[in-house]
N, C-alpha and C positions, 0 to 999 in steps of 0.2 A: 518207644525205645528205638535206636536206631537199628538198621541190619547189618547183616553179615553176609559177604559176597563174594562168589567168585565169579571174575569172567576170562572169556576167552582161554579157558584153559583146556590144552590139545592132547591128546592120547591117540594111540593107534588103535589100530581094529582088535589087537591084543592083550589094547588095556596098558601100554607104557607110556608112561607122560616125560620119560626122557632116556636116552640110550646107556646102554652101559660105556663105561669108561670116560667120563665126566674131566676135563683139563682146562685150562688156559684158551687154550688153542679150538678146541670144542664143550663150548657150551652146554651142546646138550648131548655128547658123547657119540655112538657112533651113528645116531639117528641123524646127526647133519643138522640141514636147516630142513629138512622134511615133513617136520610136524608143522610147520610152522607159514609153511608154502599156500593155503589159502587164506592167510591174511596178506603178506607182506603187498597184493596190489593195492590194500584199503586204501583210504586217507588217511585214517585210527593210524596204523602202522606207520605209515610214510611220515606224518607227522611227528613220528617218533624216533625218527631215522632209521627205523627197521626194514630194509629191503632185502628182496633176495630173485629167487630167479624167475618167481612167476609171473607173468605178463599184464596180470590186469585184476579186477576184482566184480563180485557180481555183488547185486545191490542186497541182495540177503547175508551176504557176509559181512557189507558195510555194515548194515543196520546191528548187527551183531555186535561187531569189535568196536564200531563208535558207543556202548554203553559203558564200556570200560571206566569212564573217567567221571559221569554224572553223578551227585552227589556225595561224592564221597570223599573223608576228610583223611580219612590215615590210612596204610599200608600196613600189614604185618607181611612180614616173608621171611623163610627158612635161610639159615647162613650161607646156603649152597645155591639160595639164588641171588645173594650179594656177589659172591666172590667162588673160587674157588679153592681155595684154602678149609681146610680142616684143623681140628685143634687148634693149640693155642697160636695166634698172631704170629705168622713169621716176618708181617710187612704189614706195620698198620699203614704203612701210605698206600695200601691199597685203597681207592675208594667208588668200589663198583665198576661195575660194566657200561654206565651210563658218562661218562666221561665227566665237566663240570659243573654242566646242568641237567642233573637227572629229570627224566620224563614225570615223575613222581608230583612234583610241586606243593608236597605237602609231607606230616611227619610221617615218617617211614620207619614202625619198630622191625629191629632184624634180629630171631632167634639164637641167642648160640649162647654154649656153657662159658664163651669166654668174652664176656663184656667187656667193652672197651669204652672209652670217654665218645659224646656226643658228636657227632661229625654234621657241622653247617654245612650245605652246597648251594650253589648259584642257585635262584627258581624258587625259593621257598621249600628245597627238600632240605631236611634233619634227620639223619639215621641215628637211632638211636636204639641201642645195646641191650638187649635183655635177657638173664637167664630165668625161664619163666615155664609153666605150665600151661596149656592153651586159656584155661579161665582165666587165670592171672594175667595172660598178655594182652589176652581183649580187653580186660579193666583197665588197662592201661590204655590200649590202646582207645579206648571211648572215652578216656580223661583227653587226649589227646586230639580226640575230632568232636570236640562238642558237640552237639546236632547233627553232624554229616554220619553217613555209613561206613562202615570197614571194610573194605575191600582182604578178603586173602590172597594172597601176590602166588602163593608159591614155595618151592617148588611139593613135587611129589608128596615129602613126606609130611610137609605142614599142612597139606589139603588135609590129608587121608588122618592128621591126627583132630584137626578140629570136626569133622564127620564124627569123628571117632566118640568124640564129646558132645556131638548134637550140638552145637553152635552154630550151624551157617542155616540161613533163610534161603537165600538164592546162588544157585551152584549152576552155570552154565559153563558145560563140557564142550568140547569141539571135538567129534571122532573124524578123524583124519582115516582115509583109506589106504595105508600103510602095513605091516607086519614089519616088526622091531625082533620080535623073539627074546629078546633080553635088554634090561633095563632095569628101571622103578616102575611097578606098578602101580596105579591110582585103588584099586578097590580091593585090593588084600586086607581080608581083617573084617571086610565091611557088608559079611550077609548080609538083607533083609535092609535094606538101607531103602527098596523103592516102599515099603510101609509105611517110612516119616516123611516121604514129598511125593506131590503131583508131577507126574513127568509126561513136557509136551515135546517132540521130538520136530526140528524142521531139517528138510535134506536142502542142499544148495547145487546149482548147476557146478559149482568146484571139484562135486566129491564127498566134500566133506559133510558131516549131517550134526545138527545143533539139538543139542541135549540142553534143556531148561528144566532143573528140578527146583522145587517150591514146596519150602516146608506148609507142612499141612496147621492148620491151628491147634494147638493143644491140649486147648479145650476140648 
């Protein structure tokens, strides 16, 4: 069967994987682009148009954030990391933060109580609408990537619900050397969670230190 995956996903040293007060205008609220500062030298990143201020990139980071895209067929992501909007649609011409060729290139289910009609974009991305339970969304979403793995996109709370449910194989964290103090936490809820994976830790000359857990067999 195929997996279930996170990567490059960035937290601070206190455990926020995005800042409080989330808008338009900031993304990830008041955390800035901070979390986000030892990828933006990659190629992964650049590739993506994601730049920002830091100057360069070391090759432990590349080999990181370049796994992002290999094998795998579908996206699930929470509605809050489509868009910023809450409730129901005030603008369905919103269509992401990726302008009209999303980085994605393939189908992309997006979480939220309020589903809306299928949205084609340039690249081979399809967002598609689901109100859904995590098990229900991965069946879908593995109708969806035939053979390929599933990537979890994001944000916060859709990591921390499928952990929740014991669904992901491979969960690689970025702890970014930061203090947020306030935010979304990634691991609320989630005692005893190093029980169900093997955890290999690598530090990078950036700062940052790479968190690879692996679920264990369950056998």
């Amino acid at each position: 069967m195929s997996l279930v995956r996170v990567h490059n996903f960035t937290i601070s040293l206190d455990g926020f994987g995005t800042g409080e007060g989330q808008a338009l205008e900031a993304p990830f609220g008041h955390a800035g682009s901070r979390l986000l500062n030892w990828a933006f030298g990659t190629r992964t990143f650049q590739a993506m148009g994601l730049h920002g201020d830091a100057p360069g990139s070391f090759g432990v980071d590349e080999s990181f954030a370049s796994q992002w895209s290999t094998g795998i067929g579908v996206e699930i992501m929470g509605r809050n990391k489509f868009g910023p909007q809450r409730g129901p649609w005030d603008d369905e011409e919103w269509t992401g933060w990726w302008g009209s060729d999303p980085v994605f290139h393939t189908p992309v289910v997006v979480l939220t109580h309020h589903p809306r009609p299928t949205l084609e974009m340039d690249g081979g991305t399809t967002f598609h609408f689901l109100d859904a339970d995590p098990a229900t969304a991965l069946a879908h979403a593995r109708e969806l990537a035939g053979d390929l793995d599933v990537r979890i996109g994001g944000g916060v709370e859709t990591v921390r619900q499928f952990l929740a449910a014991d669904l992901i194989d491979h969960l690689h964290v970025v702890v970014a050397p930061i203090v947020l103090g306030r935010g979304e936490r990634l691991w609320d809820g989630l005692e005893g969670l190093e029980e169900r994976f093997d955890i290999e830790a690598t530090p990078s000359p950036s700062g940052v230190v790479h968190l690879v857990l692996t679920r264990r067999d369950r056998s």
